[in-house]
N, C-alpha and C positions, 0 to 999 in steps of 0.2 A: 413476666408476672410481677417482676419487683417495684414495678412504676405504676401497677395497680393496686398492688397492695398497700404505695404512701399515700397514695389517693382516698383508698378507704381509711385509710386510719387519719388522713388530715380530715375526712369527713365527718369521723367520729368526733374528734376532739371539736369541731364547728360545730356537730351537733348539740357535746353537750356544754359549750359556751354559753349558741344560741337559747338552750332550754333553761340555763340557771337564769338567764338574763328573763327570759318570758317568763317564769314561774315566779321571778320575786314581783314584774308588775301586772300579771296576773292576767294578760294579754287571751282572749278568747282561740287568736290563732295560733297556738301553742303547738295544740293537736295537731293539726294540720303539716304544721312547717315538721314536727317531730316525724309522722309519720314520709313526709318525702325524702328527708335525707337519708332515712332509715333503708327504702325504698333503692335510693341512689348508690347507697354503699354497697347491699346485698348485689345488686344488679351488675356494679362493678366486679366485684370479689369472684361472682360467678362465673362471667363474662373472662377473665382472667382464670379461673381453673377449667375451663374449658377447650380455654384455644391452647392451653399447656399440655392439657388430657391430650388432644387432639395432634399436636405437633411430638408429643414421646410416639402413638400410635403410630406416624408416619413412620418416623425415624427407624422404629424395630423393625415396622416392614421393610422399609429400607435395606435395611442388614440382614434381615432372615433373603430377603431374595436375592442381594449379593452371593451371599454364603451360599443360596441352592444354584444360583448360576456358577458360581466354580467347581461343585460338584456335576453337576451337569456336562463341563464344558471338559470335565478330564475325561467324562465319560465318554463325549461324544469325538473327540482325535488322541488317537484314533478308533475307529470303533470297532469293536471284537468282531474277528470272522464268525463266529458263531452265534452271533448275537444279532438276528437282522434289522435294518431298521423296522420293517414292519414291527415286530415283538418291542424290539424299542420305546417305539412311538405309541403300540394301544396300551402299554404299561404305565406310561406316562399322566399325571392330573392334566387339566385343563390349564389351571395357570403353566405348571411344567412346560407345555406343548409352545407356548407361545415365550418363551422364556428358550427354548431350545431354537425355534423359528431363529429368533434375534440374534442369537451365537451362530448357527449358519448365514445370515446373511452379511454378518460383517465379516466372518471369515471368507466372503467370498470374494470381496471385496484385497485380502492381501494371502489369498493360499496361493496356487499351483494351477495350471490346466487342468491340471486327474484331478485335484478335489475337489476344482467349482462342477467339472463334469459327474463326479458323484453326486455332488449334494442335488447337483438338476437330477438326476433319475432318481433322485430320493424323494423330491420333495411332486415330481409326477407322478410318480409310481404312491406314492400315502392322498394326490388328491389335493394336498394343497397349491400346488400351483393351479392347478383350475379355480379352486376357490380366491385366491388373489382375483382373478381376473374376474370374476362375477362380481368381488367387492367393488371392484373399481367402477364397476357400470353402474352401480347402483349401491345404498345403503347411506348411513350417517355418514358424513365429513371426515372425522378423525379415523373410518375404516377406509375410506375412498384414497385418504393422502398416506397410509401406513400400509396399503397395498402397493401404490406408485413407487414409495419408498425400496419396498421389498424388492418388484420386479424390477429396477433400474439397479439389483444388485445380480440379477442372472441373466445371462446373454439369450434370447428366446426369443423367436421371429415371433411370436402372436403376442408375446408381451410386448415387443415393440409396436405392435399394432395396436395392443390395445392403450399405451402408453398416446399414441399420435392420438386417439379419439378421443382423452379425456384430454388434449389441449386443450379442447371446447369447453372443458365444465365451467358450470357455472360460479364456484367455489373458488376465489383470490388462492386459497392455499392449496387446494389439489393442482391447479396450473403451476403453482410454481412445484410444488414435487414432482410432476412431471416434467418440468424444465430440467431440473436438476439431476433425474432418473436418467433421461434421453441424454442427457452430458454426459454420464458416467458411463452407460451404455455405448456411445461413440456411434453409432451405427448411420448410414448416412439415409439411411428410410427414416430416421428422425428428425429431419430437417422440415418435411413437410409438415409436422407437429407445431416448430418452434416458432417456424414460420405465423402457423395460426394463433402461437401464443402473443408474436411480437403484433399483431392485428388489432389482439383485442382492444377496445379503445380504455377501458381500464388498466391503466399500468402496474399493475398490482407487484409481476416480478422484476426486480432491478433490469436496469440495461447491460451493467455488468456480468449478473450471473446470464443472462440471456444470450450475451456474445460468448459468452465462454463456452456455455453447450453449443452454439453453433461450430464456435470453430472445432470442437473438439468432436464432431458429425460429421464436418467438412473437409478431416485434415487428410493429405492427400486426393484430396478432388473437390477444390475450391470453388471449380467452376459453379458447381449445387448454389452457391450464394448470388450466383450472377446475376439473377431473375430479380433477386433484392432490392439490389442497387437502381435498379429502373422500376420501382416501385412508389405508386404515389404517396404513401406513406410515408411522412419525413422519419419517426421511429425505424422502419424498416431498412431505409438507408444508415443511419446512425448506426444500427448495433452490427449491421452487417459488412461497414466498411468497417467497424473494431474488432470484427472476428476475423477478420483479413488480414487485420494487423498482425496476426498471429498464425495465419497459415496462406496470405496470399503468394501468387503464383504470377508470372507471366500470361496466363488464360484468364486473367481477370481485368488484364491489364487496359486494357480499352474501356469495360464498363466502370472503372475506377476515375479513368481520365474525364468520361463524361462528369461523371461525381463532384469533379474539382473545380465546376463552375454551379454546384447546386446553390439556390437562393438561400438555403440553409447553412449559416456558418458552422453550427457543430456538423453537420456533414460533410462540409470542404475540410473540418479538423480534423474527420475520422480518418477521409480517405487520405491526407497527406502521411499518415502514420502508416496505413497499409504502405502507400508508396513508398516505403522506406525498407522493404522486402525484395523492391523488383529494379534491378538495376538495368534501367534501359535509357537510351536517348531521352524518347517521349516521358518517362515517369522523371529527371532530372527538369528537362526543360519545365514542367507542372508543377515542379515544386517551386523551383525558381522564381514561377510567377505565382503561387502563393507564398512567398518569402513576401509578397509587397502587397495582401491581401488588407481593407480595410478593416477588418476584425482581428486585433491585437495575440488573441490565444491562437490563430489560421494560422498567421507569420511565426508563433514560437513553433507549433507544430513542425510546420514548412522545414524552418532550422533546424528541427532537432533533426527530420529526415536528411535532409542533406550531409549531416554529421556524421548520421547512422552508415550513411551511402559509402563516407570518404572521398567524397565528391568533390576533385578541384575547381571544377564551375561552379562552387557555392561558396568559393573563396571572396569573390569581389560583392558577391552578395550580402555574406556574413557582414565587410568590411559595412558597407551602406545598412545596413541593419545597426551596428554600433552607435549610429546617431540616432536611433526609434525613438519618438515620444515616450514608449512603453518602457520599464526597467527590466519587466521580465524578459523583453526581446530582447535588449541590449545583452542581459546576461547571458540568454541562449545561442545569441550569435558568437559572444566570447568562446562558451563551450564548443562551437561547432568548429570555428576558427583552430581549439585547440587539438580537435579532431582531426580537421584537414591539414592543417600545418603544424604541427607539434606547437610547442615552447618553446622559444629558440627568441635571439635578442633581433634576426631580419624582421622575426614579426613584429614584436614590438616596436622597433626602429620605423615600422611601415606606418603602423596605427597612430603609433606619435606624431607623424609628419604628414597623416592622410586626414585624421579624424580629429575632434575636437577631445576636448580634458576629458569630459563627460563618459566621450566613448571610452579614452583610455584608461578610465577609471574603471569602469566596469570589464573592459577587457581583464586587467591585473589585480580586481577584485575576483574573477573567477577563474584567474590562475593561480592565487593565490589559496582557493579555496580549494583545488586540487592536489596545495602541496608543492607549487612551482618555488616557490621563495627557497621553501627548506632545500628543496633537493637542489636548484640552482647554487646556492651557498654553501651545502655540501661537495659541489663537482670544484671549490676553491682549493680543493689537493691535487697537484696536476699530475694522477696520475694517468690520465687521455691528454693530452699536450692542445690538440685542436677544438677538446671540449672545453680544455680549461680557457683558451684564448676565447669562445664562445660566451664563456659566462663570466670574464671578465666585461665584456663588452655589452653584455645584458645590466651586470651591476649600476655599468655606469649610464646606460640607458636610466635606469629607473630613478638613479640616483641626480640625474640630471631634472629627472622627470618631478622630483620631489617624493618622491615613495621611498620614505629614509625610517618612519618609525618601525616598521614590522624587520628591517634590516637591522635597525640598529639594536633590537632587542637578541640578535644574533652575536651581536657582540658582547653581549654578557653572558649569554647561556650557551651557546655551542661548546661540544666536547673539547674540539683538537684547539689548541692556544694560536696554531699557525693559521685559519683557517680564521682566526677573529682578530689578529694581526695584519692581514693582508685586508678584511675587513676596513679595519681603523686609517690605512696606508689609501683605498680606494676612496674611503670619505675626503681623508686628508686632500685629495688631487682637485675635489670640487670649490670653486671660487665664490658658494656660498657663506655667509655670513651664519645663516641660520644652520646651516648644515654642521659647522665646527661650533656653533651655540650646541648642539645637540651632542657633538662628541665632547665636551667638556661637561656637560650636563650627567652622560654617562661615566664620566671617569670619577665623578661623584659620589654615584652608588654605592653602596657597599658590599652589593654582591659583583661588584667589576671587578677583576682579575690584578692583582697590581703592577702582573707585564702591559699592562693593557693600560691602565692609569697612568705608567711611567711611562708610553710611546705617547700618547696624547698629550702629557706633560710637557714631556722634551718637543715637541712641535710645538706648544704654547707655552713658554715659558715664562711670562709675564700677565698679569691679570687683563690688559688691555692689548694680548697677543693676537686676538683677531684683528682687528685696525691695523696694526703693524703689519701683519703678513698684506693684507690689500692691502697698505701704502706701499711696501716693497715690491708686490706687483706691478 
């Protein structure tokens, strides 16, 4: 209201500018222009106490049927033995009933077995569960989807029935309330529903809420999605090998495999995610060879499944994956490699001398992003004797490698003094030029330690003590 009412009153004072100016040259259109801004002000001013009138109106209603919903909602758990629902419910206003509606169904959603099975013989026995079901066949829109809504909150074989029938409507939003109902419901008679949802050639409900009620239909008997998969529909395939991902099985394993030569790249992507469930021969060897798929997102998939597997036959593949054209492959192969083979300096050692900078950049780029630096650098206290020789040997791998900045920031800030001492001692060994530019560079800082400043020191003791040491080499 406040941005309407500078408007009117900048209106006013334009108006009566406009007027003194028309009145002294005595202008015929005086009247005219007087009367519209007059016009324009009102219209505003009004316009502004109306949508104000209008939006307090909301607001109290707001509140007054909060306030009657929590009296409602003490009354009704739990509800007095003497009090039945029938007497309850004819006591009740109209708004009341549907206001009480809404408190049981979301209770039913997080109570107990005994109270969603009350609330079913309550809401049979008053009448309203048949009337759900006749809305849902028929009437306006928002009664059609606030039915679906309801009965995908009570477990009931004819509401599931009638939940699969209105797959078909014709209404973008009652399908998806029914998607979402028959997910919540779980029942696997709702699969022939999701199915006709996933058909329509309107894609109205996401593919993600669509896999999710499938799988949560399908789970423990995956097999229901198998018809899917060999379904001309490329949608159909899609959402049905990512409901797999989440409850596939060995009994699917075969129409999966067919999958993973579909012309469809997002379908070879789906089903390598399912295969990341079924560890068998046949589901390795398929990934394997989509690890070398010409669609870039097929190969990250590929990798992530192999990773997921712990698969050491995705070792030499991860490895050939680190030179990808793609960066995201190269990083996912990092990850997968990190999965199958830990962290450890054999691998590094391997990637350095197998693969180019490139890959081992990205290899120690997403080791690094899991935290390998810190914790390797931390294991610089020996107190495991064969882990400490391990990440001795890692250091100098990297440090060889040139990956000196995110280390040598270890040498200013780590806790223990010994730990960024043995630090300074491991740089010190390398026959880098640039490397001992770096450790003097830090012994500069001001937040360097001054045991730490005075070992770098004493190893350079001269301004042009790098030269010296290489000549003395």
């Amino acid at each position: 209201m406040g941005d309407a009412s500078v408007l009117f009153i900048r209106s006013v004072f334009f108006w009566l500018e406009v007027s003194t100016k028309e009145a002294e040259m005595g202008t015929p259109a005086f009247d005219v222009l007087t009367s519209a801004v007059l016009i324009l002000g009102l219209g505003t001013l009004g316009a502004a106490v109306g949508i104000f009138l209008v939006m307090e109106f909301h607001f109290h209603r707001q509140v007054a049927r909060e306030a009657r919903r929590l009296v409602l909602a003490s009354r009704l758990s739990p509800m007095p033995e003497e009090q039945g629902p029938e007497v309850f419910w004819s006591g009740s206003s109209r708004e009341d009933r549907e206001i009480i509606l809404d408190i049981l169904v979301e209770q039913c959603a997080s109570s107990d077995a005994k109270w969603r099975l009350g609330v079913k013989q309550m809401l049979g026995g008053l009448g309203v569960f048949d009337r759900w079901l006749r809305e849902l066949q028929g009437g306006p829109v928002a009664r059609r989807v606030q039915a679906a809504i309801r009965l995908g909150s009570i477990h009931d074989s004819r509401g599931v029935q009638a939940l699969v029938a209105a797959a078909a409507d014709d209404s973008w939003q009652v399908r998806l309330a029914v998607t979402m109902a028959l997910g919540r419901l779980k029942d696997p008679e709702g699969v022939s529903g999701l199915v006709r949802v996933a058909q329509n050639p309107a894609r109205s409900v996401p593919d993600l809420t669509l896999a999710a009620a499938l799988a949560a239909c399908a789970e423990g008997n995956p097999s229901l999605l198998a018809p899917m998969l060999l379904s001309p529909g490329p949608r159909q395939r899609i959402v049905a090998s990512w409901a797999l991902s989440e409850v596939g099985d060995l009994s699917v394993v075969d129409q999966l495999l067919v999958v993973t030569r579909d012309p469809d790249p997002e379908v070879r992507a789906k089903s390598a995610r399912a295969l990341a469930r079924i560890h068998a021969p046949a589901s390795i060897e398929a990934l394997c060879r989509l690890a070398k798929d010409k669609v870039w997102f097929v190969r990250v998939r590929a990798l992530d499944a192999l990773g997921e597997l712990r698969e050491p036959a995705g070792e030499n593949v991860a490895l050939g994956a680190l030179e990808d054209s793609a960066r995201e492959v190269r990083y996912q192969a990092a990850a997968t490699l990190r999965r199958i083979c830990g962290m450890n300096s054999e691998t590094a050692a391997t990637v350095l001398k197998t693969c180019s900078r490139r890959g081992f950049n990205s290899l120690i780029s997403e080791w690094d992003r899991a935290g390998f630096v810190g914790t390797m650098v931390s294991r610089l206290s020996p107190r495991d004797w064969p882990q400490f020789l391990d990440t001795l040997r890692s250091i100098r791998i990297l440090i060889s490698a040139g990956v000196t900045h995110a280390l040598g920031n270890f040498i200013l800030v780590f806790p223990d003094i010994k730990v960024r001492l043995r630090m300074v001692r491991l740089f010190l060994e390398s026959g880098s030029s640039d490397v001992h530019a770096q450790l003097l560079a830090l012994a500069k800082e001001p937040s360097c330690d001054p045991r730490v400043a005075c070992k770098i020191a004493t190893a350079f003791p001269h301004p042009n003590g790098i030269q010296r040491r290489k000549r003395q080499r």
